[in-house]
C-alpha positions in Angstrom: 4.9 36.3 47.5 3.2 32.9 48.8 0.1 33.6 46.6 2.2 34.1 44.2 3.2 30.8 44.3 1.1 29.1 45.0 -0.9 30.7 41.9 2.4 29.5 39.6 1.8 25.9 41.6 -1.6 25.7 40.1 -1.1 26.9 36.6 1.7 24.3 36.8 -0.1 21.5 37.7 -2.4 22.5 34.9 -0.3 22.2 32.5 1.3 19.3 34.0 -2.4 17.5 33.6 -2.8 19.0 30.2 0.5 17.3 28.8 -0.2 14.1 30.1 -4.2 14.0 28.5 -2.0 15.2 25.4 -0.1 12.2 25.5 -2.3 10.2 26.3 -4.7 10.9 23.0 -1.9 11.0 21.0 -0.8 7.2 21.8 -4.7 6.3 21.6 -4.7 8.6 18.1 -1.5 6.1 16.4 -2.9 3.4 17.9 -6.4 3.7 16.0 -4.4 4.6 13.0 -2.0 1.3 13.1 -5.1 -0.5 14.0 -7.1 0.6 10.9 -3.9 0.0 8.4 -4.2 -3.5 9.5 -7.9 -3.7 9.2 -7.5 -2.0 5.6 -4.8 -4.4 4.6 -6.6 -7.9 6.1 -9.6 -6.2 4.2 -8.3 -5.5 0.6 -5.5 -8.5 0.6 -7.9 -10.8 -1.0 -8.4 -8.6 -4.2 -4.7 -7.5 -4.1 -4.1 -11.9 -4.5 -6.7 -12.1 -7.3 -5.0 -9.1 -9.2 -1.4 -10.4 -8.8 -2.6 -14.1 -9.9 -4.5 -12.2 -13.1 -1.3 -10.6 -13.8 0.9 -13.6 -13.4 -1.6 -15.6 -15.8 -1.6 -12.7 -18.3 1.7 -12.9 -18.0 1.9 -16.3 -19.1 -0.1 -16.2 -21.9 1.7 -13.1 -23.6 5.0 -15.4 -23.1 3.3 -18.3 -24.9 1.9 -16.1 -27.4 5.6 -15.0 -27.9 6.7 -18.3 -28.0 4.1 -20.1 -30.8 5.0 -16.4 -32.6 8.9 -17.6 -32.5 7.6 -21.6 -33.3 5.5 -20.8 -36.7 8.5 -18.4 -37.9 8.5 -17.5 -41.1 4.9 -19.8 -41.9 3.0 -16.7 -41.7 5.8 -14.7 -43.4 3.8 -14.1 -47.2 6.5 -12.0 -49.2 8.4 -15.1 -50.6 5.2 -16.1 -52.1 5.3 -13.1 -54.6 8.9 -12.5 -55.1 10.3 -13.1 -58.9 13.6 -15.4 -59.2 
């Protein structure tokens, strides 16, 4: 019966060790995982600017195309030109 126990004492301890390696690659795993997110994002943020300032400017310019569209008005607008009274 002692050997017994003491052979359930060991696999114990074993498995004891084993959980606390487990844990311990697990917190090392998420910690290389939030460290490379932040690497990634300080990495790629200065293109991620220079596309949302291209936007913003393209933006702009379709507005003021819209804009001189709405000033000129009917200038461009031909068919009174060719209509009969």
């Amino acid at each position: 019966m002692y050997q017994m126990v003491e052979e359930n004492n060991e696999m114990l301890k074993k498995i004891l060790k084993k959980g606390r390696w487990g844990i311990f690659f697990k917190t090392i795993k998420y910690i290389i995982i939030i460290v490379l997110t932040i690497g990634a994002w300080y990495y790629t943020k200065p293109f991620v600017d220079k596309a949302q300032e291209l936007y913003i400017k393209v933006n702009e310019t379709s507005d003021s195309i819209g804009e001189l569209k709405d000033k000129a008005g009917s200038a461009f607008d031909f068919s009174n030109l060719f209509k009969k009274e």
